[in-house]
LOLUMMI-917211 format. One line per 3 residues: their letters; for each residue x, y, z of C-alpha. Coordinates in steps of 0.05 Angstrom, whole numbers, plus 5000, padded with zeros to 4 digits. Each point is the difference from the previous one (the first is absolute). Layout:
<atoms>
a> X/Y/Z | ...
</atoms>
This chain:
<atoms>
xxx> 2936/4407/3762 | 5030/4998/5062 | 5030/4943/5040
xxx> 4981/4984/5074 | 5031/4951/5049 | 4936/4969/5035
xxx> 5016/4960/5069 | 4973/4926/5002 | 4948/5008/5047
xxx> 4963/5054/4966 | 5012/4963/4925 | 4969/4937/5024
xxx> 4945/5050/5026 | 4989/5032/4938 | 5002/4931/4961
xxx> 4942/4974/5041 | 4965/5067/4993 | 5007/5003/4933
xxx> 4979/4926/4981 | 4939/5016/5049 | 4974/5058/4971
xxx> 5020/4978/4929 | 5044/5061/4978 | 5073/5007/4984
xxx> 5049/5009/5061 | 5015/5067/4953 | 4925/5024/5008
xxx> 5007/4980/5072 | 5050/5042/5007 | 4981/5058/4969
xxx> 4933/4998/5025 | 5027/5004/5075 | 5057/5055/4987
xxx> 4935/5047/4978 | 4969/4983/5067 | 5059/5015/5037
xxx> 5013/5061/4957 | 4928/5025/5013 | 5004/4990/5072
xxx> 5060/5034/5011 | 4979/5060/4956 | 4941/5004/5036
xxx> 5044/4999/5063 | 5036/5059/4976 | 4941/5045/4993
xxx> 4980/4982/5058 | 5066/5021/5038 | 5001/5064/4951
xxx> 4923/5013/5024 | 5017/5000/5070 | 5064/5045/4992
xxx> 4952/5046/4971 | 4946/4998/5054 | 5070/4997/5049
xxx> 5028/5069/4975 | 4927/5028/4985 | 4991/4984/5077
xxx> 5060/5041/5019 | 4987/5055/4956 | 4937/5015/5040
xxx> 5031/4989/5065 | 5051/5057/4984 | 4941/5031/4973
xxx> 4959/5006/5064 | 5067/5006/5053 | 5003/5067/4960
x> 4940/5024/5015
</atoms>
């Protein structure tokens, strides 16, 4: 288990979130680091897609100047 330093503002957030909802400030937690681990993995293949498409796109262009 791991130990994290949490600043005020967002602990009083997550208090009132939690009691709101009805789930542990832990569960809270851990359900919003797999959002924000989703999102930015989906960000990733998206950056890695375009690269693709990007050197795809200059493969062809060298491609057809050679023709």
């Amino acid at each position: 288990m791991s130990i994290v330093i949490i600043p005020k503002k967002i602990n009083r957030d997550l208090k009132k979130i939690s009691s709101s909802f009805g789930v542990s400030e832990s569960k809270v937690i851990t359900n919003a680091f797999l959002y924000y681990s989703k999102s930015i993995k989906n960000k990733i293949d998206l950056q890695k897609e375009l690269m693709e498409w990007d050197n795809a796109s200059n493969q062809d262009l060298i491609s057809f100047e050679k023709k």
